[in-house]
N, C-alpha and C positions, 0 to 999 in steps of 0.2 A: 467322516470328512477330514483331509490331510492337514496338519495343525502347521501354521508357519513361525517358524522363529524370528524374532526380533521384531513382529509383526509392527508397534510403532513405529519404526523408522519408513516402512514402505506405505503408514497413514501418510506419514510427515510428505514423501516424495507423492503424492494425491491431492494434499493440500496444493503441495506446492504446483501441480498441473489445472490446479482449480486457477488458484491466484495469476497464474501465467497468463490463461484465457481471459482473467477479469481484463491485467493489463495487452493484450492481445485488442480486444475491440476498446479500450480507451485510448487505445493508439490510431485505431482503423484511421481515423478523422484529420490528426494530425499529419497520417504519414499522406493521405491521399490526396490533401487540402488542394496542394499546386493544382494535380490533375480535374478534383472536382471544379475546381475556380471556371474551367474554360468552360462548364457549364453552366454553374451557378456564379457567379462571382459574390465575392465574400471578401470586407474592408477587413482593416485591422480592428478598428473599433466592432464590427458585425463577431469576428472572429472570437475575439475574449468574449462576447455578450453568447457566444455558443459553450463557452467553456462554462462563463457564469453559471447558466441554468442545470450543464452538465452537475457540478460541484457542488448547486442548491439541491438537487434530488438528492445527488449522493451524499451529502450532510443529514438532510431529513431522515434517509436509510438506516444510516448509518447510526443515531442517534436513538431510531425506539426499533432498527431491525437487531441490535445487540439482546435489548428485551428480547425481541418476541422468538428469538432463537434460543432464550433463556428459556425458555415457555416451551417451543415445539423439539428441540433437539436439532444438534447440529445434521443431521441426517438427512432431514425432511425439510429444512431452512434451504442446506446448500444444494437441493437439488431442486427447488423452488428457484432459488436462483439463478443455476447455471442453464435452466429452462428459459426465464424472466432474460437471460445476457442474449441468448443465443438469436432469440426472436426479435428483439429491439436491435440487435446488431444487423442483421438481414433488414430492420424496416427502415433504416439510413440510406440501401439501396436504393428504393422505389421511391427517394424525394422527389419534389421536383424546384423547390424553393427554397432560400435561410429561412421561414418560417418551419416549413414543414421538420428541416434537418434539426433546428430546436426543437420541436417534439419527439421527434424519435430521439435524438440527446438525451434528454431529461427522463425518457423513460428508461433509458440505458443506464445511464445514473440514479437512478432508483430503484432498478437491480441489483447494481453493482454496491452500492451501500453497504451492505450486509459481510460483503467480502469476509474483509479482515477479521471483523466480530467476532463468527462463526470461525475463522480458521485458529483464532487467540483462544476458543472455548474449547476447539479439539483437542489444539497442545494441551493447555491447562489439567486439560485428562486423561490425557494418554501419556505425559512425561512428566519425570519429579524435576524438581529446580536444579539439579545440578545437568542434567544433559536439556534444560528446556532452550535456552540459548541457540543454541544449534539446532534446534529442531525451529524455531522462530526464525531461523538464519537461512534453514533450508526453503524452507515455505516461502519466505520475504522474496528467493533468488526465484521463485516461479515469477513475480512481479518484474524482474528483471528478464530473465529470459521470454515472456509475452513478449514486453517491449523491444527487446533485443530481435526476435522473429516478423514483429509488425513490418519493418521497412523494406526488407529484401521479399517478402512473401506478401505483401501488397504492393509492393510494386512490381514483385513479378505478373501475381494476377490482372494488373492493369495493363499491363504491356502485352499478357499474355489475349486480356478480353476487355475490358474494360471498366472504371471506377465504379461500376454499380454490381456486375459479377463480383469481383472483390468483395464487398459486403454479404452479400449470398451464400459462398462458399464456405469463409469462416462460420457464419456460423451454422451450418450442419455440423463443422467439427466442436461446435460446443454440445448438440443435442448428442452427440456420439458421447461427448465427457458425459452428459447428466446420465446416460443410461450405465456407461463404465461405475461412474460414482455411487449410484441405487445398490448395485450390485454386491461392493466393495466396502462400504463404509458403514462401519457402526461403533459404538460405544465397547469400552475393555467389557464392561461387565456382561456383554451381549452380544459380543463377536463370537461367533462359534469356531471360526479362526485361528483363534488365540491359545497359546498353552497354557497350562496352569503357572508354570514359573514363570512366564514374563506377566503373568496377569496378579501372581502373588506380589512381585517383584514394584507392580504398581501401584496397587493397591497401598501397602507396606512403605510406600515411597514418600507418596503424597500425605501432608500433613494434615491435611482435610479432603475428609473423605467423598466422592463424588456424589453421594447420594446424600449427606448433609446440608441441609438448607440455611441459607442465608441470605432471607430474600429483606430486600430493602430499596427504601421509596429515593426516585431522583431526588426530591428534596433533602433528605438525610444524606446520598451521595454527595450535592452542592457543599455540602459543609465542612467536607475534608478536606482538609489542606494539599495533602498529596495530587489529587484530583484536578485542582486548580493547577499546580504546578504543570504536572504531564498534559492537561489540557493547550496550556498556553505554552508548552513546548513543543507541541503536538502543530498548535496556529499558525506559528511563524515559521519553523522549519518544512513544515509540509507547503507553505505556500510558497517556498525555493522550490521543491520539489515537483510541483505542479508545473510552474512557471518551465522548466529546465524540459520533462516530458512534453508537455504540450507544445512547446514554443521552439523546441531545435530544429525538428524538421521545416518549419517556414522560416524558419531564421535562414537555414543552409538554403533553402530555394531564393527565400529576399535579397539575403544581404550577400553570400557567397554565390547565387545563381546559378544553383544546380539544378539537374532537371529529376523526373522523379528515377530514372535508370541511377545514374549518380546518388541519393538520396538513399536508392538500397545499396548500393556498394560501400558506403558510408555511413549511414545514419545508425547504424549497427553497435557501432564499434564500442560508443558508452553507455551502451545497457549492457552488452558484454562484460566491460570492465566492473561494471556496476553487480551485475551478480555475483562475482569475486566478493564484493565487500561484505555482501549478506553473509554466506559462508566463513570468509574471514571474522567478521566481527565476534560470529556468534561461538565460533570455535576459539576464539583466543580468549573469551569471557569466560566460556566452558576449562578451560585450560588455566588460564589464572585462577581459578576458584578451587581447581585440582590441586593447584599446586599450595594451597595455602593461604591464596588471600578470598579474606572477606565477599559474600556478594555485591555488597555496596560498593567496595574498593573496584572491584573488576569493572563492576556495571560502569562505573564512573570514568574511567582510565580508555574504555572503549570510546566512550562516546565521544569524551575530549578530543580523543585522536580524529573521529567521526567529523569533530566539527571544527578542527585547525586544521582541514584540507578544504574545506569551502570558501575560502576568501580567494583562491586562484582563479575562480570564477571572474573575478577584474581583468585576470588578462587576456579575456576570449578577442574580445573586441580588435585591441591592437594586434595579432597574432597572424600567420598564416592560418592556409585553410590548416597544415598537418595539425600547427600546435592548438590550433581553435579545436579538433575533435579532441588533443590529450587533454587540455585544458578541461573540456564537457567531461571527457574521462573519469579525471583526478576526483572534481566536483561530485559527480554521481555517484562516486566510489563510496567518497568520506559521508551522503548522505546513505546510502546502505549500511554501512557499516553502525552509522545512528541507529537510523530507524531499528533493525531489528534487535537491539539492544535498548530503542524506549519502549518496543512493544512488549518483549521480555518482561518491563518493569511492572508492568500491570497486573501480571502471574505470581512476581516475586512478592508484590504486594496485597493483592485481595485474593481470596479462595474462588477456586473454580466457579461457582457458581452464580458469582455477580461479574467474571470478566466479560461477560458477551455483553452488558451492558457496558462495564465500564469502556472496554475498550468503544463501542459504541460511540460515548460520549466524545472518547478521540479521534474517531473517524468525522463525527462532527465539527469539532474543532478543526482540526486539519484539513474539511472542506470548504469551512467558513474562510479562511485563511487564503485558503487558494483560490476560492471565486473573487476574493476583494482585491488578491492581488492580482489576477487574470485581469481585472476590470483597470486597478492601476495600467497593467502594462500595455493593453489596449489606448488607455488617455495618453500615457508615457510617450507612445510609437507615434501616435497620431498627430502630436503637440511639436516633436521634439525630430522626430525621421531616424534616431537612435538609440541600439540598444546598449551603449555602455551604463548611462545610468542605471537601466533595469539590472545588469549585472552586478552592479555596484549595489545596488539593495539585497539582491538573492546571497552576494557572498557572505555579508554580515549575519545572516537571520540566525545562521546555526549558531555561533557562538554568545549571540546572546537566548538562545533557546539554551543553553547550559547554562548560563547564568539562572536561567529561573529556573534549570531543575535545583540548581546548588542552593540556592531560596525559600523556595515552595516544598519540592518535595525529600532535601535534607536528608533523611540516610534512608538508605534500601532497606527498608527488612517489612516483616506482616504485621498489616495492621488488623488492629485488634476490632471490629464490627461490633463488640456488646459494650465496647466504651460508650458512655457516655459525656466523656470529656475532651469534645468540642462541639463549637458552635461559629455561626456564622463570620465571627469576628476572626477568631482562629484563625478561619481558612485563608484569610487572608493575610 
């Protein structure tokens, strides 16, 4: 069998086509809403209580599917999944009610949980810390490019047939990824794929070896300081970020009054920008560490930048439509550029073999965050008829999400698993 060179980087772009599809049907809903409304009609307040339950699954997932991918391997998790996405995406189709479209939701989001986990457990195995950034940066920009693809390619399908083929069509192209992915993906040590030099190469790289166990109980996770920090960095940045995807395309239909043709020829444009940031971020963290600074110094300096471009999020409101999508833009960008630089942190920080949990725990958190804020900006809309205040809270979240990593989880490097010195007091 013909051996491939650099075989990680073409896991990293599989990831990153997995993540795409995740975000791909977490968009379905938002991009179609306008169109589904003339059949089902759905309030603002109905509307978040649909996201609500979406982000209650995908927290629950998220939270013991990191475990249990710790347990089965990224292999047979993610393709458990992108089976679990494909199917509950097609059963949004055949609703006929907002009850019914909250269950197929919630079961969507109970799929999709596992996501990130699993794709934080790949990297952690297949790349050492100095190129893991970038490989985090590429996977993250599948999240962008789904969302980026949602608007114009479900609104095409809607205009081409209607809001319920839409749902249908997507996903057989996920049962087509889970058969590509079976095919394709496996572990360095078990890829018959792989050469010997990049698999020494890896092997050789990583500081703890993938086959070394360091299995440990949530309760002993609870007690880490760092944990808490990226957790609650995790809550409120992510719940800007939910708000922003979920909430543009009916903003542009509500408040700017486009119709869904409009919504694809626009709605695009800051998931675009936004994949730039993934890539950007994680390559200039990769690049600062090349050139001499510190992990912690990079990791940090990234995310700053990441989260003093979120407060322009204030000027959507009063803006033209142009500057309201650079506005969306700017905002998406500097939350990409975070993100795949606090998912980084979780690699930088514990050994392979507890990130599918721990990152878990932050997919948890980050969808705790974004159901309660969903549910805010539903009472917000309905109380108030306006979205500046909701902007006004999203722009703020990142910069004090950096404040608590500069608190809580204080300097980058590996922490040590056989200490026994902390405890719950600590962690706080």
């Amino acid at each position: 069998m013909r051996k491939i060179k650099n075989l990680r980087w073409q896991i990293a772009f599989l990831l990153s086509a997995a993540i795409g599809l995740c975000y791909l049907y977490k968009q379905s809903l938002p991009v179609i809403v306008p169109e589904l409304q003339k059949s089902i009609p759905i309030s603002d307040s109905q509307y978040s209580q649909l996201q609500f339950v979406f982000l209650l699954a995908y927290g629950v997932m998220s939270a013991i599917g990191g475990g249990l991918l710790d347990m089965v391997g990224t292999r047979t998790g993610y393709l458990v999944m992108l089976i679990w996405w494909s199917v509950t995406n097609m059963l949004q189709g055949l609703v006929t009610n907002v009850f019914g479209l909250g269950v197929a939701r919630f079961l969507l989001g109970l799929g999709e949980g596992g996501g990130f986990p699993g794709a934080a457990k790949a990297i952690s195995e297949w790349f050492p810390k100095q190129e893991r950034s970038l490989a985090f940066g590429i996977f993250n920009t599948g999240a962008s490019i789904g969302a980026l693809i949602a608007p114009p390619l479900f609104a095409s399908l809607v205009l081409w047939s209607n809001w319920r083929v839409a749902f249908l069509v997507t996903g057989v192209i996920g049962l087509l990824l889970a058969f590509v992915w079976y095919r394709i993906y496996e572990v360095p040590e078990k890829h018959k794929r792989i050469t010997e030099t990049e698999r020494e190469y890896i092997e050789a790289s990583l500081q703890s070896s993938i086959t070394k166990q360091h299995r440990i109980t949530w309760l002993r996770l609870l007690r880490i300081r760092p944990i808490w920090g990226l957790c609650g960095a995790k809550f409120l940045s992510d719940s800007a970020w939910f708000f922003f995807i979920f909430w543009l395309p009916k903003y542009l239909a509500d408040v700017r009054h486009l119709n869904i043709k409009e919504i694809g020829n626009y709605g695009w444009v800051p998931y675009a920008v936004s994949g730039t940031g993934c890539v950007v971020g994680g390559w200039l963290s990769g690049l600062l560490i090349r050139r001499g600074l510190s992990v912690d110094a990079s990791r940090k300096t990234l995310m700053a930048l990441g989260a003093s471009l979120m407060p322009v999020s204030l000027l959507i409101s009063a803006s033209p439509l142009s500057y309201t999508i650079l506005f969306f833009s700017m905002a998406m960008f500097g939350h990409q550029v975070w993100s795949s630089i606090l998912q980084t942190l979780v690699a930088d920080i514990f050994p392979s073999t507890i990130v599918g949990s721990v990152t878990g725990m932050l997919g948890a958190a980050g969808s705790c965050g974004g159901m309660l804020f969903n549910l805010l900006v539903g009472a917000l809309l309905t109380s108030y008829h306006t979205y500046s205040i909701v902007f006004l809270i999203a722009g703020l979240l990142h910069p004090i999400s950096f404040a608590v990593i500069l608190l809580l989880v204080r300097r980058i490097e590996p922490f040590d698993l056989k200490s026994e010195q902390f405890d719950c007091g600590s962690a706080l």
